[in-house]
C-alpha positions in Angstrom: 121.0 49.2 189.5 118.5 52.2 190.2 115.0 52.8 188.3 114.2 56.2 188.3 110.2 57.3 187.5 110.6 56.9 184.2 111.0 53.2 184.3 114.9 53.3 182.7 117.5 51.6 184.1 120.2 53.3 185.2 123.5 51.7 186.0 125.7 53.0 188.6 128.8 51.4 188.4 130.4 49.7 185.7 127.9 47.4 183.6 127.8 43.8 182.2 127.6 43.9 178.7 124.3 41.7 178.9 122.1 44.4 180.9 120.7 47.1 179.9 117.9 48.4 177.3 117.1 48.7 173.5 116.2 51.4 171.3 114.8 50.5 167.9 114.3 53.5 165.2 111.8 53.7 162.3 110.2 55.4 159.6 107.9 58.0 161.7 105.0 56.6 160.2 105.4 53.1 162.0 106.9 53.9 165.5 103.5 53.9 167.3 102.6 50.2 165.4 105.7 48.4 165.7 105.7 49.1 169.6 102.4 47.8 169.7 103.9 45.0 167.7 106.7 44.9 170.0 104.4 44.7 173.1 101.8 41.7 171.6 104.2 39.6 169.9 107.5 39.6 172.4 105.2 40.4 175.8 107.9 43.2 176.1 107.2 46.6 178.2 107.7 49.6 175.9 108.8 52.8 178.0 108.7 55.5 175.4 107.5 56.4 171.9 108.7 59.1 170.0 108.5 60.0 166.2 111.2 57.6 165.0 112.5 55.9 168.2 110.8 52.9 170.5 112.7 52.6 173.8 112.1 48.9 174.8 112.7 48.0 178.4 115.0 44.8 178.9 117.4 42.9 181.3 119.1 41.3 178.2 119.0 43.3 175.2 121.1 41.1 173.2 118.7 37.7 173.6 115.3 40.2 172.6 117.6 41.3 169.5 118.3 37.7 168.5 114.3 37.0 168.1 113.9 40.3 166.6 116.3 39.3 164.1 114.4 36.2 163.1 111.0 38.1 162.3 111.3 39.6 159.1 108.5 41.5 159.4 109.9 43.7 162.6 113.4 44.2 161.1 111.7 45.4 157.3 111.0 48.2 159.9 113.7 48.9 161.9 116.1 51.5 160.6 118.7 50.8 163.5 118.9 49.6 167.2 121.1 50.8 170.3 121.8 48.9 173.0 122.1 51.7 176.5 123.2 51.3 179.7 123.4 54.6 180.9 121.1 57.7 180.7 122.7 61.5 181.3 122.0 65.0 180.5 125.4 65.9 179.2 128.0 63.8 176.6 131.5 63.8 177.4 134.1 60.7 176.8 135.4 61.1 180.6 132.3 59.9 181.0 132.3 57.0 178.6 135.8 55.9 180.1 134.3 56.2 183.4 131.5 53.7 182.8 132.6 51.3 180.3 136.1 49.3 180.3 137.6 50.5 176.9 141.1 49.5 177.5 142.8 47.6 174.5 139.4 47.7 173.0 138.4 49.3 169.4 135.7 51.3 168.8 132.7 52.1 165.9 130.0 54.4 167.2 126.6 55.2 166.6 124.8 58.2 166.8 121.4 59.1 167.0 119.9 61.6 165.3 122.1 62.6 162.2 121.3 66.6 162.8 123.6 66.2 166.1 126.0 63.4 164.8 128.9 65.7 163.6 129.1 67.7 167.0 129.2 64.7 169.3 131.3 62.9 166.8 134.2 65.4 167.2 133.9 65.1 170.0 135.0 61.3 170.3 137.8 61.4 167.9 139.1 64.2 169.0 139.9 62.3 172.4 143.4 60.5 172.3 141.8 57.9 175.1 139.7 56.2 172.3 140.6 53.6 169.7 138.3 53.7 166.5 137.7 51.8 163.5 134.7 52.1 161.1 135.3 48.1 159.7 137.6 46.5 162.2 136.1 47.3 165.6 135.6 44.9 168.3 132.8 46.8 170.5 130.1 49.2 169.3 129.6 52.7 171.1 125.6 53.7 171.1 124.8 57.4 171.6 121.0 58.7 171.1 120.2 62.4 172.1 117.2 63.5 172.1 114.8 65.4 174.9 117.4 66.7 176.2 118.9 63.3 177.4 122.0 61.1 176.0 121.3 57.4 176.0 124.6 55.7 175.8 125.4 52.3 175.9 128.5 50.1 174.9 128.7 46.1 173.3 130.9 43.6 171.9 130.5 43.6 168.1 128.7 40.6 168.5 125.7 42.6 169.3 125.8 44.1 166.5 123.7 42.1 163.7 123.7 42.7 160.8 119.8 43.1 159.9 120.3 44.8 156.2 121.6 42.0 154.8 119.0 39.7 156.4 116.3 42.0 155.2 117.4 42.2 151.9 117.9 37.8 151.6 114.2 38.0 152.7 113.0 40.3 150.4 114.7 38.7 147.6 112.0 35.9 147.8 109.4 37.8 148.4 106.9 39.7 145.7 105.6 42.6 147.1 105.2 44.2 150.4 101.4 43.1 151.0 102.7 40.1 151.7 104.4 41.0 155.3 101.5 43.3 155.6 99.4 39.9 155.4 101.5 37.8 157.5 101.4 40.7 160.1 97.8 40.7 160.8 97.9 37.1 161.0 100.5 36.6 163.6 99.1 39.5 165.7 95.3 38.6 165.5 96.5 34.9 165.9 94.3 33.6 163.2 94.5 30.0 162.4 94.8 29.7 158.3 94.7 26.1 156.7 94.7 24.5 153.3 90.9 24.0 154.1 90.2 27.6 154.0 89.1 29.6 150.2 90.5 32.9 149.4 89.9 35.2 146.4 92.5 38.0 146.4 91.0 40.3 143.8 93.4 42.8 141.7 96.1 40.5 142.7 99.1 42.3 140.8 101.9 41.5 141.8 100.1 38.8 143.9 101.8 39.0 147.7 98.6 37.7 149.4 98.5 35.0 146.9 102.2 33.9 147.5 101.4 34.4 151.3 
């Protein structure tokens, strides 16, 4: 394993599953505060921040994904994640063959942004070296251009969680948005509330501070 200046990990031969680092997407309005939230909460080092994406730097992506599945606050703002290994200039499937063991194995991919998903998605199926499956795949393929660089990284299914439908159980219970917006300052100011303590939550419609 090499760094280079930029802090990513680059693999250089054929990678364990469990290495490697994340990339979380999100509405551009939050990327800059749920790094920061990233960084106070899970002690993680955050390597890049761009409009939409928050490149997380991890040994073990897949144990940091399984505590950011249990905070509903992060994953109500997480579009999507990608697990990389691997960052390169230029896409090509020899190179995906080259790096990850995709023998008897089938694929879904991912691909990151949707303006260059077509292109790079021909380019895949197209290849007669690749098993795919949208439903009944057993690893995930994880592509994000963008800078002029293609992160690519490649996981057991297991990996991939399925934070939508989390989300959405979550939400059912809960009445309005304030109320994560609430429990966010809380967790990340570390104030201590108790039963003790008088609030008056004034215009409270639908009342998410007040359920809080």
């Amino acid at each position: 394993v090499s760094t280079q200046s930029t802090g990513v990990l680059v693999m250089e031969e054929k990678t364990d599953v469990l290495q490697g680092n994340l990339i979380i997407s999100t509405n551009e309005t939050h990327s800059t505060r749920l790094a920061d939230y990233v960084s106070e909460v899970y002690h993680c080092q955050v390597i890049l921040v761009t409009e939409e994406l928050v490149f997380i730097k991890t040994a073990q992506p897949s144990s940091l994904l399984e505590e950011f599945f249990k905070n509903e606050i992060l994953w109500r703002n997480v579009g999507m994640y990608y697990i990389y290994q691997h960052e390169f200039e230029e896409f090509s499937v020899d190179m995906v063959l080259k790096l990850f063991d995709t023998k008897g194995k089938t694929i879904r991919y991912s691909i990151y942004p949707k303006k260059n998903k077509q292109e790079i998605a021909n380019v895949i199926e197209e290849s007669p070296h690749l098993e795919l499956h949208p439903k009944n795949y057993t690893h995930f393929l994880s592509i994000v251009n963008i800078r002029k660089k293609f992160y690519v990284g490649f996981a057991p299914k297991d990996y991939f969680f399925s934070f939508e439908n989390a989300t959405r159980k979550i939400s059912d219970d809960v009445i309005s948005r304030a109320f994560f917006k609430l429990k966010e300052t809380v967790d990340r100011m570390h104030l201590k509330l108790d039963n003790n303590i008088k609030a008056i939550d004034i215009g409270a419609a639908p009342g998410g501070w007040t359920q809080y």
